[in-house]
Structures are given as C-alpha cells and as structure tokens.
C-alpha positions as CSV (number, residue, x, y, z in Angstrom):
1,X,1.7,5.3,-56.6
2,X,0.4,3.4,-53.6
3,X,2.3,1.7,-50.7
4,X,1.5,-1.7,-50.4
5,X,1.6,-3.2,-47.0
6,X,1.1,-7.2,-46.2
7,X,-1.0,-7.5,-43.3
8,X,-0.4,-8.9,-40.3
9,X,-2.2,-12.3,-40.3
10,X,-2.6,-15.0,-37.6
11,X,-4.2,-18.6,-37.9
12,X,-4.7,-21.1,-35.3
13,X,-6.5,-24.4,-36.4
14,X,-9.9,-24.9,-34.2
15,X,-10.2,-28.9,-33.8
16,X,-13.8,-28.3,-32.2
17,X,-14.9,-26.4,-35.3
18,X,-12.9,-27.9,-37.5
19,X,-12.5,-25.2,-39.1
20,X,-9.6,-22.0,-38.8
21,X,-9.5,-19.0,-36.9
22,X,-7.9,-16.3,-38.4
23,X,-7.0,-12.5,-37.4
24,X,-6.0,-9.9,-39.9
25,X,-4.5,-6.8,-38.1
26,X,-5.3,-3.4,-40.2
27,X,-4.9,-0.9,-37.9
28,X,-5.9,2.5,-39.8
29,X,-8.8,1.0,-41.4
30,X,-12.3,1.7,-41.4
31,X,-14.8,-1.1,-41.8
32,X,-16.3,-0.4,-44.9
33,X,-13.4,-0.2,-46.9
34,X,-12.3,-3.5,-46.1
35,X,-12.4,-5.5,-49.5
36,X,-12.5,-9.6,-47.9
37,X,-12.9,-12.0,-50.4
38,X,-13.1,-16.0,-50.3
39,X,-12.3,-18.6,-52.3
40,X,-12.3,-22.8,-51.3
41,X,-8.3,-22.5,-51.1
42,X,-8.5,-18.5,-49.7
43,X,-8.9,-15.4,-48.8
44,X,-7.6,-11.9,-49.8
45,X,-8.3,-8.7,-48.3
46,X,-7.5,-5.3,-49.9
47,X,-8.0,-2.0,-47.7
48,X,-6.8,1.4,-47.5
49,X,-5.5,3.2,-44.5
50,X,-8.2,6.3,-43.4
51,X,-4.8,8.3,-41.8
52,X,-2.6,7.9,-44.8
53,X,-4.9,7.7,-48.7
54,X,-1.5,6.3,-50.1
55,X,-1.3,3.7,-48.1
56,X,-2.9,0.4,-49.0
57,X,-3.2,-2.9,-46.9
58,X,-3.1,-5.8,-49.6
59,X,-2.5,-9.6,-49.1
60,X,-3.8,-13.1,-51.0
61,X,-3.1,-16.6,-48.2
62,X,-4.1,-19.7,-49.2
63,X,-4.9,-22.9,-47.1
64,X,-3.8,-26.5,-46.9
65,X,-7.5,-27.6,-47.5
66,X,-10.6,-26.3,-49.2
67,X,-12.2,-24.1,-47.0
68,X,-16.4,-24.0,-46.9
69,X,-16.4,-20.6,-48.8
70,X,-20.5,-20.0,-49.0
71,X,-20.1,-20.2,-44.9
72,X,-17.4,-17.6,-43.1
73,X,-18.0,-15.6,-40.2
74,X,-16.1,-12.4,-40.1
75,X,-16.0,-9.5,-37.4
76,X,-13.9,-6.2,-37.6
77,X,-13.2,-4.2,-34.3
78,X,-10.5,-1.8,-33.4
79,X,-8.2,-2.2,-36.3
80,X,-8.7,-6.1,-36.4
81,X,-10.4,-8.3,-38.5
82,X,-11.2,-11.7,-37.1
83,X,-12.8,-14.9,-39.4
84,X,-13.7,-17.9,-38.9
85,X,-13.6,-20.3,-41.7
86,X,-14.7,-24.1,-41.6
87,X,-13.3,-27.3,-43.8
88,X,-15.0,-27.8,-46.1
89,X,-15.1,-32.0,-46.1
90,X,-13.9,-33.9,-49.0
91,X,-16.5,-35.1,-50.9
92,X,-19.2,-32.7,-49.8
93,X,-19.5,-31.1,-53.1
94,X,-18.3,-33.9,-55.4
95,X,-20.2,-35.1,-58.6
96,X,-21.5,-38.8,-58.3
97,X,-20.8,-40.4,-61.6
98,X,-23.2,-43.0,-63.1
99,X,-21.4,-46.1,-64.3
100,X,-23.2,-48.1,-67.0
C-alpha cells in the first residue's frame, strides 16, 4: 500500500502575464517521474519519492478560471517544480452560432 502525500503547492497571480505562477515542492523526486497533467480548470501531478518507493506525492488543484492548457511552461529543479499557466480569455475558444 502506498503513502500518499499532498504536495506543497504555492500560487501567486501574475497581472503582467495574466496568467499564474505556481510552485509544486516534491523534494525526493526525480524529473522523469513527475506525472503533470493540465486541464482548462487544472492541474494534477502524481510522482513517487526516489528515497522511499512507497511513498507517492499525489494532488488534483483546480482554478477560478480556465487556464490556456495547450500553452504551460514548466521547469523542475532541486525538488521543485515551477509552472507557469496563462488565462485563457473568455471567448477565445467559443463557437460562433449562425442565426437565421
């Protein structure tokens, strides 16, 4: 059975970017078995700990706003995983309906 542990997660909105800045702390982790995922309302991230095989880093976070999914910069260094998601704006992907 595996020990689940919520990571430590930090976000700070980025009015230049408009966008979010985010940190994930998994310290323990190598890079490559770091599972990130994206959604337009999200993110999870799923990885084990290299020190301890039992031990399992595992966490869904949702935001306030649809995030531009197709377009996130991520960066992992010394046990920290740092992303950088922009809004995605309302009616960028929206459907223009014909009226007749």
């Amino acid at each position: 059975m595996k020990n689940n542990i919520n990571p430590t997660v930090c976000a700070e909105y980025d009015e230049e970017t408009d966008g979010y800045d985010v940190e994930i702390q998994l310290p323990g982790v190598h890079k490559e078995d770091i599972d990130f995922k994206v959604l337009p309302g999200g993110f999870m991230v799923r990885a084990p700990r290299s020190d301890n095989p039992d031990t399992e880093y595992n966490g869904s976070y949702s935001f306030c706003c649809p995030i531009d999914d197709e377009n996130v910069e991520a960066k992992f260094d010394n046990g920290l995983l740092t992303a950088h998601f922009r809004l995605r704006q309302p009616y960028e992907k929206a459907t223009k309906v014909n009226i007749e």
